[in-house]
VOTOR-857408 format. One record per residue: z, y, x of N, C-alpha, C in turn. Coordinates in steps of 0.2 Angstrom, whole numbers, plus 5000, padded with zeros to 4 digits. Example, Ala and Ser with C-alpha at 12.3 -4.5 7.8 and 13.67 -1.06 7.14 Angstrom:
<rs>
503949725066503949785062503949845066
503549895064503649955068503950005064
</rs>
This chain:
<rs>
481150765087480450765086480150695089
480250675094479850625100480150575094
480850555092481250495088480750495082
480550545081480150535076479450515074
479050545080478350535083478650475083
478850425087478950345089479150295084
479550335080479750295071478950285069
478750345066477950345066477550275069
477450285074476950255078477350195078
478050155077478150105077477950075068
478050115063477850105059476950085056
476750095060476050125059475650055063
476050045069475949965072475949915069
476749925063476949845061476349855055
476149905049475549905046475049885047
474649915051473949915057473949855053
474149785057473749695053473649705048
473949725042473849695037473249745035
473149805037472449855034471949825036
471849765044471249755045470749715043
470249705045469649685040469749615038
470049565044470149495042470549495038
471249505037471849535034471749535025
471249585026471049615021470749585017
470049555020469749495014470249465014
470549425021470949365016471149365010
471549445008471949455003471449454998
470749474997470249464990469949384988
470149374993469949284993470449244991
470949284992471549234990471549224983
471349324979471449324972470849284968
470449274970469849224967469949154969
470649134973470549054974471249034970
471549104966472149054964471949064957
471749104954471549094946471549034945
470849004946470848934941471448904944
471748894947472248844948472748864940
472848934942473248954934473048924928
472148934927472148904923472048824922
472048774923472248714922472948694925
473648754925474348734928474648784923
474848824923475648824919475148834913
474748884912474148904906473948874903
473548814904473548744901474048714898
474648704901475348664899475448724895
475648784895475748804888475448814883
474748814883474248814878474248764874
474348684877474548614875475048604873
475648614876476448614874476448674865
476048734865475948774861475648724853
475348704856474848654851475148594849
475748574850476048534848476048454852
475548454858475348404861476048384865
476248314864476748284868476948294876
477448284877477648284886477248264889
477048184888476548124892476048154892
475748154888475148194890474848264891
475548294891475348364891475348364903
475948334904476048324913475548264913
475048224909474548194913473948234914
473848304912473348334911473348354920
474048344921474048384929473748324936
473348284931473048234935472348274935
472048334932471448354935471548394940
472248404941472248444949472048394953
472148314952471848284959471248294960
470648344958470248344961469948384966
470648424968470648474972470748434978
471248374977471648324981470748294986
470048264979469848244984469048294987
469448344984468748384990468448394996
469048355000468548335006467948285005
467748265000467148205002466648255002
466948304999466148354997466148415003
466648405005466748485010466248495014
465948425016465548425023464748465020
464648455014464048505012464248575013
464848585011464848655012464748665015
464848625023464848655029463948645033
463548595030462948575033462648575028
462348585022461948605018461848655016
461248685018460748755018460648765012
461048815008460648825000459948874999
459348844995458748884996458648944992
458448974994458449064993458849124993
459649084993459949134994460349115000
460249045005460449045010460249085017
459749125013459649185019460449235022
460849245013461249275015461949245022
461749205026462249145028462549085024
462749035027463048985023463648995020
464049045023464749035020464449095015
464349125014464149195010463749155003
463049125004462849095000463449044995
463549004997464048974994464848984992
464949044994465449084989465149104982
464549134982464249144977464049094972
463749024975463748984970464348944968
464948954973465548914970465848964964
465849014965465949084962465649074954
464849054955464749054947464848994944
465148944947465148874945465848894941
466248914944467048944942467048974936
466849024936466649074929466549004924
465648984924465448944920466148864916
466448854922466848794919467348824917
467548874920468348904916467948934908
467248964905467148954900467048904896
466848844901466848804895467348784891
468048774895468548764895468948804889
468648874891468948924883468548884877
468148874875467648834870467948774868
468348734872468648694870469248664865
469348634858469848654856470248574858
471148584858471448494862471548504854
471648524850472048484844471348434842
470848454842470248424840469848354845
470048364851469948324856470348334864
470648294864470948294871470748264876
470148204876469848204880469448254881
469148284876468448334879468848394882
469448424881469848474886470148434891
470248374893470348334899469748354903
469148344899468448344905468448404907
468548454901468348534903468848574908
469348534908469948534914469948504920
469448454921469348414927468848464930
468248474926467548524928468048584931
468248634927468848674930469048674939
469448614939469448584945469248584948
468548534949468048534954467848604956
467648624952467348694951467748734957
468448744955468848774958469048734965
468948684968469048654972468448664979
467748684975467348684980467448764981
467648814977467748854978468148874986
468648844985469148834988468848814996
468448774996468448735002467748795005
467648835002467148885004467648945006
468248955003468649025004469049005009
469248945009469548935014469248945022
468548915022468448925029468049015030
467849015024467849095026468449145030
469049125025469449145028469849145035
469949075038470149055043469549085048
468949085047468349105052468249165052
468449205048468449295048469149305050
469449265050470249295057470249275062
470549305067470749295072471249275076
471349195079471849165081472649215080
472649275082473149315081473349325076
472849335071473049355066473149305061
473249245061473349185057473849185054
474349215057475149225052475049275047
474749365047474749415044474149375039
473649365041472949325036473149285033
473649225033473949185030474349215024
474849275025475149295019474849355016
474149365018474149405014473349385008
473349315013472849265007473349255002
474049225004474449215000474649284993
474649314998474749384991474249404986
473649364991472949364982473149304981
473149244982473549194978473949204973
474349224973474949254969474749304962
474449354967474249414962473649364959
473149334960472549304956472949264951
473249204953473549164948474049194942
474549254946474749284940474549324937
474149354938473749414934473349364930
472849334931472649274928473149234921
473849214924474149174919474549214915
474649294916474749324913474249364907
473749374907473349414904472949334900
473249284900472849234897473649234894
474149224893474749244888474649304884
474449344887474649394882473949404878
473249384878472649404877472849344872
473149274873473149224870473349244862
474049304861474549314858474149344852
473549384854473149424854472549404847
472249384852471349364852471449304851
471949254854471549184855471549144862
471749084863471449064869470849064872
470149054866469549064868469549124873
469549184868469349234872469949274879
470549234880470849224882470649214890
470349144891470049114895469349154899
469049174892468449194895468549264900
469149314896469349384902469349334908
469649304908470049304914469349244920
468849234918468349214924468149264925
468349314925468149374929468549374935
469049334936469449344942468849304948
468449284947468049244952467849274958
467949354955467049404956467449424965
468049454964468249454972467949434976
468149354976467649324983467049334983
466749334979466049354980465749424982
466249474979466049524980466349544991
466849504991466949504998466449475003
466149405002465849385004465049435006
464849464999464349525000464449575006
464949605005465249655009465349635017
465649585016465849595024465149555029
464749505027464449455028464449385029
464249375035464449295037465149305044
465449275042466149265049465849265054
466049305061466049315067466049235068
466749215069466649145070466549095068
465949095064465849025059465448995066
465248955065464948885070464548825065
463948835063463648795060463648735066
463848675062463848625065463048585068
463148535072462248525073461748485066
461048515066460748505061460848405060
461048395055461048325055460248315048
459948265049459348225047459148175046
459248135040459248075039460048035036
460147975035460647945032461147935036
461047905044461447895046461847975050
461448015052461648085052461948115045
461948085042462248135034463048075036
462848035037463447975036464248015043
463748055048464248045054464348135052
464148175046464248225047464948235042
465048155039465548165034466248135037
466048095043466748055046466648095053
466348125056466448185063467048205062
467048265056467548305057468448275055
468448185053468748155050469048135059
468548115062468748095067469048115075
468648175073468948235077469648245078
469848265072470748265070471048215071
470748145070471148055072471348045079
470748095085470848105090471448135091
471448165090472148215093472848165094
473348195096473948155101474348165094
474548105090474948105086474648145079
474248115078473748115071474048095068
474248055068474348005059475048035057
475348055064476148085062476048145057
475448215061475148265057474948255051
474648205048474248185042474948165038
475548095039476148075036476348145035
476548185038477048275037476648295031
475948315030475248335027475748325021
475748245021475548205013476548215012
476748215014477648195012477648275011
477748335014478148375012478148415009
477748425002477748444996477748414991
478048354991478048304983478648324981
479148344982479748384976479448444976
479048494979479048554976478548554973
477948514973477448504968477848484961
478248424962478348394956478748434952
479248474952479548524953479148584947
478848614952478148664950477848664944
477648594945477148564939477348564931
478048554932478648574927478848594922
478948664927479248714925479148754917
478548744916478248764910478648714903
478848644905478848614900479648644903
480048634903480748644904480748744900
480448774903480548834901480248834892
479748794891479748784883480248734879
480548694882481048654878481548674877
481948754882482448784882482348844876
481748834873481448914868481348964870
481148974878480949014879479949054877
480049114873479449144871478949174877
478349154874477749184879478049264882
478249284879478249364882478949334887
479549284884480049314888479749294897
479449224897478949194902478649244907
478349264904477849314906478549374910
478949394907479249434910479849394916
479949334913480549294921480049274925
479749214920479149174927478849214929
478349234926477849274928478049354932
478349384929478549444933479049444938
479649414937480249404942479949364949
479549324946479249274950478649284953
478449344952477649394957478049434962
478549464959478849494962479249444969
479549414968480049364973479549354975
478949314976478449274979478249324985
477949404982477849444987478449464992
479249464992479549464995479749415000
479449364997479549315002479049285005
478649335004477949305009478049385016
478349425013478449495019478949435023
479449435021479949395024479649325030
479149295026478849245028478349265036
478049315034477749365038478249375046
478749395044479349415047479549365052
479749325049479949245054479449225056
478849235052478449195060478249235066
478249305064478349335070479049325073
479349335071479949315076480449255079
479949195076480349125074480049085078
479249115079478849075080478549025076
478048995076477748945070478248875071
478548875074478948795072479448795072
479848835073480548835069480448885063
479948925061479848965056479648925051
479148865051479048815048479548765045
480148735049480448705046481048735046
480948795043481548845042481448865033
480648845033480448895025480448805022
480348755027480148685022481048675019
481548695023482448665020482448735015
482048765015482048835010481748795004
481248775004481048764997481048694995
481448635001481648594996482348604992
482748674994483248674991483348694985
482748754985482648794978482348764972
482348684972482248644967482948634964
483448624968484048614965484248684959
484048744960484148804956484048784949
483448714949483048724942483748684939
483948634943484348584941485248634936
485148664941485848714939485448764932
485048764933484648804925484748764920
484648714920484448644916485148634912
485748634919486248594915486848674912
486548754914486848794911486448814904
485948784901485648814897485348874896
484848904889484748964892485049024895
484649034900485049104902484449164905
484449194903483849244907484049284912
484849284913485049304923484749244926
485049184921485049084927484249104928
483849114923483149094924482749124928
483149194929482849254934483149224940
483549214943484049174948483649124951
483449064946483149004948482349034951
482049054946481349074949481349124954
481949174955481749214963481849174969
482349134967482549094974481849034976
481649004970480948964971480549004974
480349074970479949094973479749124979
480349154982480449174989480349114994
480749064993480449014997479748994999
479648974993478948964991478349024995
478549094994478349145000478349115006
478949125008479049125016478449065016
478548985013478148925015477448965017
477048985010476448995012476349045019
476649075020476349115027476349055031
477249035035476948995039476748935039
476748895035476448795032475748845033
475448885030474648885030474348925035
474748945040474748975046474548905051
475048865050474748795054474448745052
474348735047473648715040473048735046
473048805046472448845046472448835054
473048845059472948835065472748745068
472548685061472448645061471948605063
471348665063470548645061470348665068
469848625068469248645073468548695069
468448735075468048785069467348765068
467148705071466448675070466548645062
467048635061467248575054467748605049
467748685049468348725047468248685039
467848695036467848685028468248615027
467848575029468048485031468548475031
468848505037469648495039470148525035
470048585034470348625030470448595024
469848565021469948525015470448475015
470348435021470648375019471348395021
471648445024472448435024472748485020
472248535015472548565008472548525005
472148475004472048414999472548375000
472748335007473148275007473948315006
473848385007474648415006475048435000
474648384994474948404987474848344983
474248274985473848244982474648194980
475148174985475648124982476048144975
476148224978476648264972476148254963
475648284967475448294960475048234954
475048174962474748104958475548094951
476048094956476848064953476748104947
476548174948476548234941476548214937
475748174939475148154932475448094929
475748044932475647984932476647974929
476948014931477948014928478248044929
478048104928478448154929478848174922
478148164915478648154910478848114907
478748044909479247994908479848004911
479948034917480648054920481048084918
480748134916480948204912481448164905
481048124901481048094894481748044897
481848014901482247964906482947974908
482648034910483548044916483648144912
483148164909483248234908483248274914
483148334913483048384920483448394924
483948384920484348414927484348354934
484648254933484248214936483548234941
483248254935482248264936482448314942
482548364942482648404948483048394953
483648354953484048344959483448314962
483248234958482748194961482248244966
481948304964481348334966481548354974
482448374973482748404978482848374984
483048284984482848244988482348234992
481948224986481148194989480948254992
481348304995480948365000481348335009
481848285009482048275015481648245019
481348185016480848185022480348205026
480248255023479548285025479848335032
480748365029481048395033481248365041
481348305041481548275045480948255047
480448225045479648205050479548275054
479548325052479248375054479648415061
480448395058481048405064480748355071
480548285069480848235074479848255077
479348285074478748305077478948365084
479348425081479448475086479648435092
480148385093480648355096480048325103
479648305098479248255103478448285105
478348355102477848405103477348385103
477348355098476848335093476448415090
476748435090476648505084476048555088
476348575094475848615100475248555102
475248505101474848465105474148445097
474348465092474048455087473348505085
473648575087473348635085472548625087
472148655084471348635083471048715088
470448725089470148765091470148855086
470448825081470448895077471148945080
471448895082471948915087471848945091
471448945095471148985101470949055100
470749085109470849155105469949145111
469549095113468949105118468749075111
468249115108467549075103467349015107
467149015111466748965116467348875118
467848895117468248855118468048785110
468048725115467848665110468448605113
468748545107468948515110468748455113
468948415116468648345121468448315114
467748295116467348235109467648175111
</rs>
């Protein structure tokens, strides 16, 4: 009986995090900030690739993810600009709401648009998308780092990643099969419903315990130091520029990889439905296992060996595509290839965005945050836009992916040769802390 009362109570412990409130928004925030990503990434490329549109321009569309890349110019609003009548409800609150309808409205426009008729006007309505979703971002973000607590940064981490996951695929999924259906139009439009989450979290819970409005700034030259502050904050620290090199290097094979997928999985014949059931299903599945697992090592790995434990994970998991590529169809290979991606890719999100998130100062959460989710994709997905299907067209996928596999070693080795010289602990921001009151040296 007592083996059993303590099973209980040990089990009941390791759950406790993920039911608590930080924990928890995380998770509904998560699923409103990965939608639109789904829609202008693999849902876009196959609606285009469906439509007959060519490689080149079907992988330069993935040039309107780079406006996610430059949302730090704008984040500093989010963080210091008081919006009128409904910034009564706090600043981060208010402005989940207006990023929230900004979302809906561009992912509709974007259903309205036809690419056989114009590809530039579905280029614009996929850039709009982007911003849209990018300010979105930069407001869920620090909502969410500022509604957790230093402790909780690993559990709040995967379990934003589990709405991440569940938003983009629930999203990319019900825009396939609604597609099959009704039509991309009406396709697109179900799915800006996914926005409502954050909004409805931000309602409910309020404004973060620890947000920190930064000091009122008024006038030009105040507007000018409220945008390079939080730039300069982060410059001070011991070994910046090394933190920022790691940022920008170690995601451009599994961006470019990513970005992919979709066209490699339609030039092998694979059907919207088979999709939906390897990528999309096997591939929910794996990713939630490898965010529990992810969860797991940073509790027990700690954040820096657990971080570059998950980075040799998932530049590896690019080589799978390469072994899919040169076996041809297979839907065990397909199922194979995307669990192994995805699980990595799990684990990554817990701990990469656990020190992401343990990266910022809480005066400058939205700012900072921006700028190193933004600089941590911005080279992968510039190369996407810019050769990824001339590569493709080039060397062929399988090439195409060793390539992807490669270009993960650097990032692996800067971030080893950081630990080495503790770089890493000397880096950490005040979100890290566990005294609210604690600030770093101006």
């Amino acid at each position: 009986m007592t083996d059993a009362i303590e099973g209980r109570s040990r089990w009941l412990d390791a759950v406790k995090p993920y039911v608590e409130k930080g924990p928890l928004a995380a998770f509904f925030l998560g699923v409103s900030s990965g939608f639109p990503y789904a829609m202008i990434g693999a849902t876009l490329t196959t609606r285009l690739a469906q439509d007959g549109i060519d490689k080149k321009a079907v992988t330069a569309f993935t040039l309107a993810f780079l406006v996610y890349n430059l949302k730090w110019l704008w984040a500093w609003v989010v963080d210091g600009v008081r919006l009128p009548v409904i910034g009564r409800l706090g600043q981060r609150v208010s402005w989940l709401l207006l990023a929230g309808v900004l979302v809906m409205a561009a992912v509709a426009n974007l259903a309205l648009v036809d690419p056989t008729s114009s590809l530039l006007q579905t280029a614009y309505a996929a850039i709009l998308v982007g911003a849209a979703g990018a300010t979105y971002d930069i407001v869920i973000d620090a909502y969410r780092i500022e509604t957790l607590k230093p402790e909780q940064l690993g559990v709040g981490s995967g379990m934003s990643q589990y709405g991440w996951r569940i938003g983009s695929v629930a999203a990319g999924s019900l825009a396939l099969i609604l597609a099959a259906r009704i039509g991309w139009q009406g396709a697109y439009l179900a799915c800006a419903a996914f926005a409502l989450p954050a909004m409805l979290t931000g309602l409910v819970l309020g404004e973060p315990e620890r947000h920190r409005d930064p000091v009122v700034r008024r006038g030009m030259g105040e507007v000018m130091a409220s945008i390079t502050g939080p730039l300069l904050e982060f410059f001070r620290r011991k070994g910046a520029f090394l933190v920022l090199l790691f940022i920008l290097l170690h995601k451009i094979g599994d961006t470019l990889a990513n970005l992919t997928f979709r066209l490699l999985f339609d030039d092998m014949g694979y059907s919207n439905d088979e999709i939906v059931i390897y990528d999309v299903g096997i591939g929910f599945w794996a990713y939630l296992i490898g965010i529990f697992i992810g969860g797991i090592l940073y509790a027990r790995m700690g954040m820096k060996r657990s971080v570059l434990f998950s980075l040799i994970l998932m530049g590896v998991s690019n080589f799978s595509f390469a072994a899919l590529a040169a076996l041809g169809k297979s839907n065990w290979g397909m199922a194979g290839a995307i669990g192994f991606e995805n699980i990595a890719s799990g684990i990554g999100g817990v701990t990469v965005v656990a020190y992401f998130s343990a990266l910022c100062d809480l005066r400058f959460t939205a700012a900072q945050y921006a700028l190193i989710s933004a600089a941590a994709s911005i080279v992968g997905r510039f190369l996407t836009g810019t050769t990824a299907g001339t590569l493709i067209e080039r060397f062929g996928y399988v090439d195409f992916y060793l390539l992807t596999t490669a270009l993960a070693m650097p990032g692996i080795l800067l971030f080893w040769l950081m630990m080495r010289a503790g770089l890493i602990d000397a880096s950490v921001g005040t979100a890290a802390t566990t005294d609210p009151g604690d600030q770093p040296a101006a």
